[in-house]
N, C-alpha and C positions, 0 to 999 in steps of 0.2 A: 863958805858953806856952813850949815846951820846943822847940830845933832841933834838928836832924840833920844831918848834910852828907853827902854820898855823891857818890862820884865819876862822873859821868856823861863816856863819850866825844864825841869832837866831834860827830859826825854826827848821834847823836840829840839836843845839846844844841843845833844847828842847827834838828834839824826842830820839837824843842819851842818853841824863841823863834821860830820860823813860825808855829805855830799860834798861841801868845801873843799876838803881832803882831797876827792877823787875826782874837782873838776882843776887841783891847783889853783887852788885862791885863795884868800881870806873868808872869812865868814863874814864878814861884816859885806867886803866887795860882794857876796853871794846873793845876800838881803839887798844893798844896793840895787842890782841890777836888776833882780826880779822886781822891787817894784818898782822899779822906772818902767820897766817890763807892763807889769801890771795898769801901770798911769795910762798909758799910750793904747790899751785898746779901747775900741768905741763899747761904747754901755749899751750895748746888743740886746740886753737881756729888757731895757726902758725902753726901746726901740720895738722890739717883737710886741712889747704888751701894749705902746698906745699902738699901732697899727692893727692889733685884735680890737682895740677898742671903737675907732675908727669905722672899721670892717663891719661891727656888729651894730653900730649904730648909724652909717650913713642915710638911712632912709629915714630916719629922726633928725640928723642937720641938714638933711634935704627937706622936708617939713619946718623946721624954724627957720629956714633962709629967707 
């Protein structure tokens, strides 16, 4: 397995070892798993926007087809 280190400020390295605390974990397992968390969903947000784009232009790729 590969590490990274990245510099986190006090305040949210605070409130991360909070929640750590109160789910019984490590802080690091915490970061872990949210973004493995984070990886796996689908990029919904590229998804909505070419489909608007799509949407708003099909009478334009129906014209250059």
């Amino acid at each position: 397995m590969t590490s990274i280190t990245i510099p986190i400020a006090e305040e949210p390295l605070a409130k991360l070892k909070e929640l750590a605390k109160e789910a019984n974990v490590a802080p690091e397992d915490l970061v872990r798993a949210s973004l493995e968390e984070w990886l796996k969903q689908p990029k919904s947000d590229f998804a909505r926007a070419a489909e608007y784009v799509v949407q708003k232009n099909v009478e334009l790729y129906r014209r250059l087809a």
